[in-house]
N, CA, C and O of each residue as an XYZ file, in Angstrom:
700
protein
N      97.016     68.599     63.075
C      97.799     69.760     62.684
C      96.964     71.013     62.919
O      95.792     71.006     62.545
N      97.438     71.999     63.462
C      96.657     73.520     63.404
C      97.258     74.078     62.840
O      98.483     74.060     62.727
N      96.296     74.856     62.245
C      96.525     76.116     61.427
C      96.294     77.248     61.906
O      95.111     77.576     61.989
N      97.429     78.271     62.408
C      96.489     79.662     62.529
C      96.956     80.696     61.305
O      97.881     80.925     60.525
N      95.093     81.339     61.883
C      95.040     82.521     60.477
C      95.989     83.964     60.834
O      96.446     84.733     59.989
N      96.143     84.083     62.448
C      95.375     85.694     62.837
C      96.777     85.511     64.056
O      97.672     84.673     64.172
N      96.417     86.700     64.792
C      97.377     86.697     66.029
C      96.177     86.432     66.969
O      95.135     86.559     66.327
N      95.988     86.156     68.075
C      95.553     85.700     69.012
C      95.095     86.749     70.010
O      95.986     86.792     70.859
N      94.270     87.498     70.279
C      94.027     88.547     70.836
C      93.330     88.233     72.533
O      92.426     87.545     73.008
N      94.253     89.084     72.976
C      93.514     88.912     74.957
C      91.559     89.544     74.845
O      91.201     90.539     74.215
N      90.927     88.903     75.395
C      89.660     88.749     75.640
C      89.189     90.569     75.910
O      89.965     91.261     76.569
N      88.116     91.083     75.437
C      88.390     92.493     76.362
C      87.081     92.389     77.031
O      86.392     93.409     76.983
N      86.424     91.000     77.863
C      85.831     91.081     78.955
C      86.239     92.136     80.095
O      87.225     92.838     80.324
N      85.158     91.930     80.616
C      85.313     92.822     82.179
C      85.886     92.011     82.797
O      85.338     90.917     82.942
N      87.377     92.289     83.464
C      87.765     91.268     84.490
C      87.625     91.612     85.715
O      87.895     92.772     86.026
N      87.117     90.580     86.801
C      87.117     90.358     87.712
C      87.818     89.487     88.525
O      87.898     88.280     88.296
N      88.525     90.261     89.821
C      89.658     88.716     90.158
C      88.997     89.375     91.586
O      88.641     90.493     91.959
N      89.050     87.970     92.167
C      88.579     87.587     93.480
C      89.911     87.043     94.330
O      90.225     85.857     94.229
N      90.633     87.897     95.117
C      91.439     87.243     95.762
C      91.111     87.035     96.877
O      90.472     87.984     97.332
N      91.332     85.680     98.016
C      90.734     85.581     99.380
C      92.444     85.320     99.955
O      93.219     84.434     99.597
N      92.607     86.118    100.675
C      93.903     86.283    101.779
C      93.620     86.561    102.793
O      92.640     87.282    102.982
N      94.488     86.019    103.958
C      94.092     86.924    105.103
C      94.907     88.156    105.483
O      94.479     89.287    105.713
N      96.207     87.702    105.506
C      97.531     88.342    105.653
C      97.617     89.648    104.729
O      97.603     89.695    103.499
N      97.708     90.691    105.650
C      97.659     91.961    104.893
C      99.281     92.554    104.122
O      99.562     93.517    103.409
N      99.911     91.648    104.588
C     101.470     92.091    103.434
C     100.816     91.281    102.416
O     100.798     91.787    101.294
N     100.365     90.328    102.529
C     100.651     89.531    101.046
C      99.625     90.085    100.134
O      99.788     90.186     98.918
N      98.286     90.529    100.943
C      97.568     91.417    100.410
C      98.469     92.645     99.472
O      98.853     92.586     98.303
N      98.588     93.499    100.263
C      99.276     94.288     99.526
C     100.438     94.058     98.835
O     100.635     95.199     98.418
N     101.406     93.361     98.388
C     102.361     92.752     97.377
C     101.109     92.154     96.510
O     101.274     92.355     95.307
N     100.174     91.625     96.756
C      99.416     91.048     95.110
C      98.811     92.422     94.585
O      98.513     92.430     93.391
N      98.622     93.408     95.201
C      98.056     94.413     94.900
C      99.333     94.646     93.680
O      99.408     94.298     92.502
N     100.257     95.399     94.586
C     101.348     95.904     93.814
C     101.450     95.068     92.592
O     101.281     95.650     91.520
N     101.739     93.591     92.582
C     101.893     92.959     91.253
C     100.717     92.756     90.177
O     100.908     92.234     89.078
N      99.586     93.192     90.589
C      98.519     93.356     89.866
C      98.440     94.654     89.036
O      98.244     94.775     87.827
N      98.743     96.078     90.469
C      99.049     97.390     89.842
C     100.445     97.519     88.301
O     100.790     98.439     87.558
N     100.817     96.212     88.439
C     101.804     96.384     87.579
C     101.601     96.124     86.580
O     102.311     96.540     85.665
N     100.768     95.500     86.422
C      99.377     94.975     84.919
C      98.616     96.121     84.647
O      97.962     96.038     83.607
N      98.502     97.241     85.321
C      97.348     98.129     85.508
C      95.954     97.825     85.703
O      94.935     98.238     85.150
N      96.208     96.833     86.816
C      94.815     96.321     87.215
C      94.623     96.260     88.752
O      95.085     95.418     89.522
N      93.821     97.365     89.043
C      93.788     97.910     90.359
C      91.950     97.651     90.800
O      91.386     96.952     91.642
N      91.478     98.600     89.757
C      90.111     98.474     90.196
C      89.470     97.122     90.141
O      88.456     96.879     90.794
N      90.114     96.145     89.284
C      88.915     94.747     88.796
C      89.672     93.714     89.983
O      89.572     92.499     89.817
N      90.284     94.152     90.955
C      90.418     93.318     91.770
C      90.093     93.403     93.368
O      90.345     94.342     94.123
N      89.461     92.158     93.672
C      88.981     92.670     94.995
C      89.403     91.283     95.845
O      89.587     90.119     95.490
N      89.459     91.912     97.024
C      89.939     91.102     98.367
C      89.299     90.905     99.642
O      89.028     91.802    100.440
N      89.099     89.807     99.767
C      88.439     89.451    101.229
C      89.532     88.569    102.111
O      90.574     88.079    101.675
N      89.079     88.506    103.311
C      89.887     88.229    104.093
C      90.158     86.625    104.424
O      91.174     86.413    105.086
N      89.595     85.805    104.152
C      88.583     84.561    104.399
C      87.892     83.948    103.921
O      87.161     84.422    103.050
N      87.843     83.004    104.181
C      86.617     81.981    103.270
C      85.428     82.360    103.070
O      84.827     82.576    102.017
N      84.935     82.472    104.737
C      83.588     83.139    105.150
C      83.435     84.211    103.978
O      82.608     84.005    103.090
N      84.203     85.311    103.977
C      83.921     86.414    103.086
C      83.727     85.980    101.795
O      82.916     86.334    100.939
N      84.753     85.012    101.795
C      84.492     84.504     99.728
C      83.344     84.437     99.310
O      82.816     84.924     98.311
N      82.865     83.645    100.325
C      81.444     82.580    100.158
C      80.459     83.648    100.130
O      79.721     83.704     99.147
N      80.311     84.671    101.245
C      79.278     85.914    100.417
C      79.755     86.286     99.945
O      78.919     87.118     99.593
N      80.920     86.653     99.222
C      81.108     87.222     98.188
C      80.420     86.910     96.528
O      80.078     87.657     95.612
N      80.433     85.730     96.676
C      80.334     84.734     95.811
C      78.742     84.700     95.763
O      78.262     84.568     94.637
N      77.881     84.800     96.809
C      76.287     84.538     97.035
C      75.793     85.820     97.146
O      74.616     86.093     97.379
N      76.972     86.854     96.925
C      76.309     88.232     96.779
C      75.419     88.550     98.328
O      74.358     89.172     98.288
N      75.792     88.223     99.180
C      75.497     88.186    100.416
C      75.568     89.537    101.533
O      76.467     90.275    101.129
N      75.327     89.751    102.006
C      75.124     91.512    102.966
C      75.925     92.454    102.129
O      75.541     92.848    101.028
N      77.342     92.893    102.834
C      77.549     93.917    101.571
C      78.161     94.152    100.490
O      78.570     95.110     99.834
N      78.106     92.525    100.448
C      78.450     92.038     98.956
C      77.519     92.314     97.923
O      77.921     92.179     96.767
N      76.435     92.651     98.107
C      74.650     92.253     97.634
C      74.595     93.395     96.121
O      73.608     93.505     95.393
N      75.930     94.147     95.937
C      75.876     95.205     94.914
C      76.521     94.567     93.786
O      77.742     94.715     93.826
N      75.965     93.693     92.477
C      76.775     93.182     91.522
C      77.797     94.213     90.982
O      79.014     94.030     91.009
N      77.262     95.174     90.551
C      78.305     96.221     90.269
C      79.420     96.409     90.481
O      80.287     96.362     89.609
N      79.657     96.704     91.890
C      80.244     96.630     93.178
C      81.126     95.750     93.299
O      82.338     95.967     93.271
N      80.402     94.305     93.497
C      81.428     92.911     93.776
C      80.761     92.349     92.146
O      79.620     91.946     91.923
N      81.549     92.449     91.483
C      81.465     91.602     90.492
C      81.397     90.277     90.604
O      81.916     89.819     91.622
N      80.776     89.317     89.654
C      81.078     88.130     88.858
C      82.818     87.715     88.960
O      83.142     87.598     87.778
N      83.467     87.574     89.411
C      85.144     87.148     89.386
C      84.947     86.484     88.024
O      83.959     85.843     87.666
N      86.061     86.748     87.323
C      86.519     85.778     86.211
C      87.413     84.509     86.467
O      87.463     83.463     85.819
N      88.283     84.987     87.881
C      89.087     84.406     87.925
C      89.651     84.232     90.093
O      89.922     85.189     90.819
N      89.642     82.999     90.434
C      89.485     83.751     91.996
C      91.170     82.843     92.471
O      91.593     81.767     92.048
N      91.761     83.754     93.424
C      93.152     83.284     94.077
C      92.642     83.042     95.439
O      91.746     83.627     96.047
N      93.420     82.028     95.804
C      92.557     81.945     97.068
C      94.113     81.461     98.199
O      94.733     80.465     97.824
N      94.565     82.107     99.335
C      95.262     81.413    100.041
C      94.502     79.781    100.823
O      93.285     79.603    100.774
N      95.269     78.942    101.362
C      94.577     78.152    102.376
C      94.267     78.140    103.438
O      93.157     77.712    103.754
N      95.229     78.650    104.428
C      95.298     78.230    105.409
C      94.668     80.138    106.056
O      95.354     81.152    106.183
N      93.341     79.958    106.292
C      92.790     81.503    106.790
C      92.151     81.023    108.198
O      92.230     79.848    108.558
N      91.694     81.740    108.748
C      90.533     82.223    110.126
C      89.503     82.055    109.804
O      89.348     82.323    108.612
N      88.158     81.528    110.579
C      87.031     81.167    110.392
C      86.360     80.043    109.129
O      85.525     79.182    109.406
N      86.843     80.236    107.925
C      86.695     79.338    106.977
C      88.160     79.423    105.944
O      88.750     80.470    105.676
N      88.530     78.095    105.486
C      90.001     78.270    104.933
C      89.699     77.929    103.300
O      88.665     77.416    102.870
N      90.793     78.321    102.560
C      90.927     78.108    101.012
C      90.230     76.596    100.790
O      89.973     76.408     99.601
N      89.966     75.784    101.424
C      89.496     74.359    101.283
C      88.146     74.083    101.423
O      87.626     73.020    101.083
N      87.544     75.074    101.943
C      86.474     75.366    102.460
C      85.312     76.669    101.128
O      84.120     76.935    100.978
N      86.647     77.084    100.488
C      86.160     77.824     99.257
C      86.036     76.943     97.948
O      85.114     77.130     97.154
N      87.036     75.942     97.751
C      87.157     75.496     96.626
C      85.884     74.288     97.016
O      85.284     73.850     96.035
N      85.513     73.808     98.250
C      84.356     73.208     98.311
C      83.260     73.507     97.852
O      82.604     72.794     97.093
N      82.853     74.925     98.390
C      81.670     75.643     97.886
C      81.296     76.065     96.145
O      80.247     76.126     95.504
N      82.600     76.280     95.849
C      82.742     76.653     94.432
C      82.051     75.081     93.515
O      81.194     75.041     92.632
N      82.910     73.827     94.228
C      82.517     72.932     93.506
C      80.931     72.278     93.483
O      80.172     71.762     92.662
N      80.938     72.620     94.829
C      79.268     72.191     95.430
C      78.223     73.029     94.620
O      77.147     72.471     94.405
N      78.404     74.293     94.146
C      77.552     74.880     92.948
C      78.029     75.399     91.921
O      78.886     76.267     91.760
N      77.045     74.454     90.816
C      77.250     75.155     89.354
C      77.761     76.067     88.886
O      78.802     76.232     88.250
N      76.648     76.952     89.369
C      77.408     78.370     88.371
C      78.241     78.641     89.479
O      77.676     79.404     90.262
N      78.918     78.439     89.694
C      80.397     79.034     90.533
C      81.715     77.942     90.552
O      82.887     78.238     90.783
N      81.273     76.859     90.301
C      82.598     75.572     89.958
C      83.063     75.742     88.472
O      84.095     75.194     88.087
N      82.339     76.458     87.697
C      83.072     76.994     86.284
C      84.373     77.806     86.376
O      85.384     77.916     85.682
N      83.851     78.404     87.693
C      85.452     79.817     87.705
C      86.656     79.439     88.118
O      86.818     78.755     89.129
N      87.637     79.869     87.342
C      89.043     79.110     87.344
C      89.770     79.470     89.124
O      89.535     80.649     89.390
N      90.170     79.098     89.732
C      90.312     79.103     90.629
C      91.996     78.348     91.512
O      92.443     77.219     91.710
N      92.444     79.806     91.811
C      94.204     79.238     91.644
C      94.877     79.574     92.990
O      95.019     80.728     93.397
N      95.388     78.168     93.824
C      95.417     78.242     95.230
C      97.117     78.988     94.933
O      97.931     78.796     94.029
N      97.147     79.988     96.297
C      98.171     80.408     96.120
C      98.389     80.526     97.487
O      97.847     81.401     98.162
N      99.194     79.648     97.957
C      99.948     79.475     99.630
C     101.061     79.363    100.061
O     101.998     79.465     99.269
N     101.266     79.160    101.212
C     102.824     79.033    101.733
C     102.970     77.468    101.729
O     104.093     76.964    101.689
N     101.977     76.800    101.766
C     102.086     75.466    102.097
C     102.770     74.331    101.148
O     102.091     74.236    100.126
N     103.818     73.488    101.133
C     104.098     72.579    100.174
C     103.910     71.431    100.226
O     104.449     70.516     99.602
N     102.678     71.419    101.414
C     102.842     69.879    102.035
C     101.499     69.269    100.583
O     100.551     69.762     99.971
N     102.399     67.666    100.656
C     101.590     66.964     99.097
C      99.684     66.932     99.611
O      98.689     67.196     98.936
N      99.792     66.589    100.744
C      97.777     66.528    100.647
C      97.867     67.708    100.562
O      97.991     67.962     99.364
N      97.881     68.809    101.274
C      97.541     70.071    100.927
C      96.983     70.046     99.038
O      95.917     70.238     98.453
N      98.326     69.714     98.651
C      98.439     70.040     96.814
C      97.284     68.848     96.756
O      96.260     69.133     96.134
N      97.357     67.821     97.227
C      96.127     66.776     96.373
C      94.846     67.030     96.614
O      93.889     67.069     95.839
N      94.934     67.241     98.042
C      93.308     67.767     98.250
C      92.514     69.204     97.528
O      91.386     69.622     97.266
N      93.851     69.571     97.432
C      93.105     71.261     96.781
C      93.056     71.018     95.123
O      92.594     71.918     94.421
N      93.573     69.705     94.482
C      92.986     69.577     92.803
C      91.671     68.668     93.168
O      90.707     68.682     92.403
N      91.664     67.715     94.608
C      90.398     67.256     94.178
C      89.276     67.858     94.241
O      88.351     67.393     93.575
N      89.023     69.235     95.180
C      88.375     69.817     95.421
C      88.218     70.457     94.462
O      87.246     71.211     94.507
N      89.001     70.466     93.272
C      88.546     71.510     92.022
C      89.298     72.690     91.515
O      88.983     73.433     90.585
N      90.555     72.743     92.438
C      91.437     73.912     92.153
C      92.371     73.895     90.203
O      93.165     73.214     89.555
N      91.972     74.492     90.142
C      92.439     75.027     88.753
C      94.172     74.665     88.494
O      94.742     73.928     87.689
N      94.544     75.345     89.322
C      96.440     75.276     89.679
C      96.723     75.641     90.986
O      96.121     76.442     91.701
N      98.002     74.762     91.293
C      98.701     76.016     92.738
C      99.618     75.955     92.569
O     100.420     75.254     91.952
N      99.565     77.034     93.357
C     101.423     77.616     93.604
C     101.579     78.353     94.441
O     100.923     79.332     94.798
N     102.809     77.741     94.936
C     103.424     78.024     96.329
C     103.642     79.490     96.407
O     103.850     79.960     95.288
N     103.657     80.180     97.163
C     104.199     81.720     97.508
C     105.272     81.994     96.819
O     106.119     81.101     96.822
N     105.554     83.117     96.120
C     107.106     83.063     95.781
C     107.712     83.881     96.919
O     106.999     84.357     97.802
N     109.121     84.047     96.885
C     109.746     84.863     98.267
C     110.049     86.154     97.736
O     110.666     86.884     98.512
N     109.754     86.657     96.529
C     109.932     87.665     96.674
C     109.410     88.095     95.825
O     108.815     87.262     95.142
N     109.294     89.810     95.289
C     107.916     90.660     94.807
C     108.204     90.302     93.228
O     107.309     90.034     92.426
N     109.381     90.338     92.969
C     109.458     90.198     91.341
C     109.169     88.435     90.820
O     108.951     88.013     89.684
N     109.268     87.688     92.101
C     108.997     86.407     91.658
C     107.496     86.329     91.479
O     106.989     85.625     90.605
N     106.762     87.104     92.365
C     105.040     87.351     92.651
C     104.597     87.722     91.205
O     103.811     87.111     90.480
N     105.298     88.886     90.954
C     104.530     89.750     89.935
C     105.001     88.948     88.518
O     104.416     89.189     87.462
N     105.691     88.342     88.563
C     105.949     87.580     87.497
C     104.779     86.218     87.409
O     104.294     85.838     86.343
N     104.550     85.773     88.387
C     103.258     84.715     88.947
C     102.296     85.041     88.309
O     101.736     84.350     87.458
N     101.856     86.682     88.831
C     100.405     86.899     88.468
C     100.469     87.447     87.242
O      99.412     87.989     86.918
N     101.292     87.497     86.481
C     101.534     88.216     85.016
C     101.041     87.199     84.513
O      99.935     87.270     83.978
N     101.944     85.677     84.582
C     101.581     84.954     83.940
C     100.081     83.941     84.259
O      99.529     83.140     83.505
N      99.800     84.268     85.368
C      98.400     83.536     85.577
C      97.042     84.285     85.092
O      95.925     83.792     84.933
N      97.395     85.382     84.939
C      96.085     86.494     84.227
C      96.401     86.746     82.964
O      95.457     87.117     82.266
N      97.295     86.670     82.527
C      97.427     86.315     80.894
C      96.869     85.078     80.533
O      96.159     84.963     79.534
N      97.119     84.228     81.215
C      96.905     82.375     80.598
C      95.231     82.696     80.478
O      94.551     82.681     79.452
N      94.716     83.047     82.152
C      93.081     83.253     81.954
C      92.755     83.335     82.125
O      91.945     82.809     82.888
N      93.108     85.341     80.968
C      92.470     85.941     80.168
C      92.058     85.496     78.380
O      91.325     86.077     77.579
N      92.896     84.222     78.236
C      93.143     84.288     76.788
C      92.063     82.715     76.839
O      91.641     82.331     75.748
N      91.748     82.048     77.869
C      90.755     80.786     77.828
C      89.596     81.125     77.860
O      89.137     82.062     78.512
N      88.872     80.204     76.980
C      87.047     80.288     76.603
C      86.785     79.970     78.465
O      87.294     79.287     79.353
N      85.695     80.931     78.298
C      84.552     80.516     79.521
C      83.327     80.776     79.623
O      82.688     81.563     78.925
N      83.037     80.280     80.293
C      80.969     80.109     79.896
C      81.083     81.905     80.153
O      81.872     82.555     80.839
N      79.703     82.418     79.108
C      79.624     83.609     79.264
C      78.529     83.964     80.531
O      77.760     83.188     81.100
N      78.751     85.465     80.766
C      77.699     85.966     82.204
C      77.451     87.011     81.730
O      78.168     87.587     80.912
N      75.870     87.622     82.392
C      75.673     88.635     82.008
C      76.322     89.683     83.499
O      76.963     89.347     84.494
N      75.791     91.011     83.044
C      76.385     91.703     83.756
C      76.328     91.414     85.287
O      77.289     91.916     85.870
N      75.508     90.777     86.052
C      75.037     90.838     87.157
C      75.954     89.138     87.197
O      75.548     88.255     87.952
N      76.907     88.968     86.483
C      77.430     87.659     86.842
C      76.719     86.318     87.050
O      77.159     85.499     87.857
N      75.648     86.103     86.341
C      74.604     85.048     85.863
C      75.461     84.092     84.859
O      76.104     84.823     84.105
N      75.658     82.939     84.629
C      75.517     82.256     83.464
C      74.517     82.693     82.648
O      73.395     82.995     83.056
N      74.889     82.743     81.466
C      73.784     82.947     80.225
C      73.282     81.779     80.065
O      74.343     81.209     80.320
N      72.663     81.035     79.887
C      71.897     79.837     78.917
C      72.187     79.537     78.114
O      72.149     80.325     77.169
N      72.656     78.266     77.926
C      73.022     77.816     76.514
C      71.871     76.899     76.386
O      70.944     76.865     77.194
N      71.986     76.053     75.185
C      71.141     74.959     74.443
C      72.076     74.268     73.539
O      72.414     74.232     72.356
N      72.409     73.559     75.076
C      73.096     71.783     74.801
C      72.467     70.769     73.079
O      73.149     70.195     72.230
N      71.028     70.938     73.179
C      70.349     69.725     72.446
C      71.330     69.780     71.648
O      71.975     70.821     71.524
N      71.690     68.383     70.792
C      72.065     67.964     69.926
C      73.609     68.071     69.973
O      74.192     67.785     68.928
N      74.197     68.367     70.820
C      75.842     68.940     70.966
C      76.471     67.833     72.021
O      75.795     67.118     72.761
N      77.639     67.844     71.946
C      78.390     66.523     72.621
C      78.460     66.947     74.062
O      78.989     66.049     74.716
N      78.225     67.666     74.575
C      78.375     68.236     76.127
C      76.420     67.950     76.402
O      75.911     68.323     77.459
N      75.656     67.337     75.409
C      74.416     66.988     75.989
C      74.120     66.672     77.228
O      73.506     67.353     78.049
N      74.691     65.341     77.376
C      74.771     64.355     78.138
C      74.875     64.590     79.396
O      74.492     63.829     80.284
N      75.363     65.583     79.536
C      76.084     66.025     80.403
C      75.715     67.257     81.682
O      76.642     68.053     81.831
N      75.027     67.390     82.197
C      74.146     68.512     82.563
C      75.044     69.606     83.913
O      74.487     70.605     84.368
């Protein structure tokens, strides 16, 4: 049984959303449905995998934490140029501090490996494109509400994991 005391309050972290698209309409429609949250500046866009991945390693002129934040939260299409959404959710899983971040495929594609391969690889959720802007902005309303309101390992400003101290706690085991 739960009990709550309180109302439930949205997180007032710094958010960071990492979207990787290639396609510059769809670019701009996530913009717009983001601007509709009033969240313009905490979101940033690369074109590609390739880009994610320095994005992510803080890599040439990514190299400004400030700048390219820590993502809280990263959207990723699949099917891109030079390196694809499959190719991100690899990397994410292949290191630690970056397989923590929730990570939500958002494509045209409905084919079932597509969907199986992108949860084994570690994808958070997907979902298909919607066809149109109010179906979008309704998408990302509800995917940056959900999480904004979930626990996640904390970072310092420069987007580090902080350190915890496992000893004696049930996630010991577990490294």
């Amino acid at each position: 049984m739960f009990h709550f005391t309180g109302a439930h309050a949205m997180k007032t972290y710094q958010t960071a959303i990492l979207v990787v698209e290639d396609d510059a309409n769809d670019q701009e429609l996530i913009k717009v449905a983001f601007g509709g949250l009033g969240l313009t500046s905490a979101v940033h866009f690369v074109n590609d995998g390739r880009e994610a991945i320095a994005y992510l390693m803080g890599d040439g002129k990514y190299s400004e934490p400030t700048e390219y934040p820590y993502p809280s939260f990263i959207i990723t299409d699949l099917k891109m140029p030079r390196a694809s959404g499959f190719e991100v959710l690899e990397h994410l899983k292949a290191n630690p501090a970056f397989a923590i971040i929730p990570t939500v495929v958002l494509t045209a594609s409905t084919d079932p490996d597509d969907i199986k391969k992108s949860y084994a690889l570690g994808a958070s959720s997907y979902h298909v494109k919607p066809h149109t802007l109010a179906e979008l902005s309704s998408l990302i309303k509800v995917l940056h509400d959900y999480w904004m309101i979930c626990e996640v390992p904390e970072v310092n400003a420069a987007g580090k994991q902080l350190p915890t101290d496992p000893k004696g706690k049930l996630g010991e085991k577990f490294p």
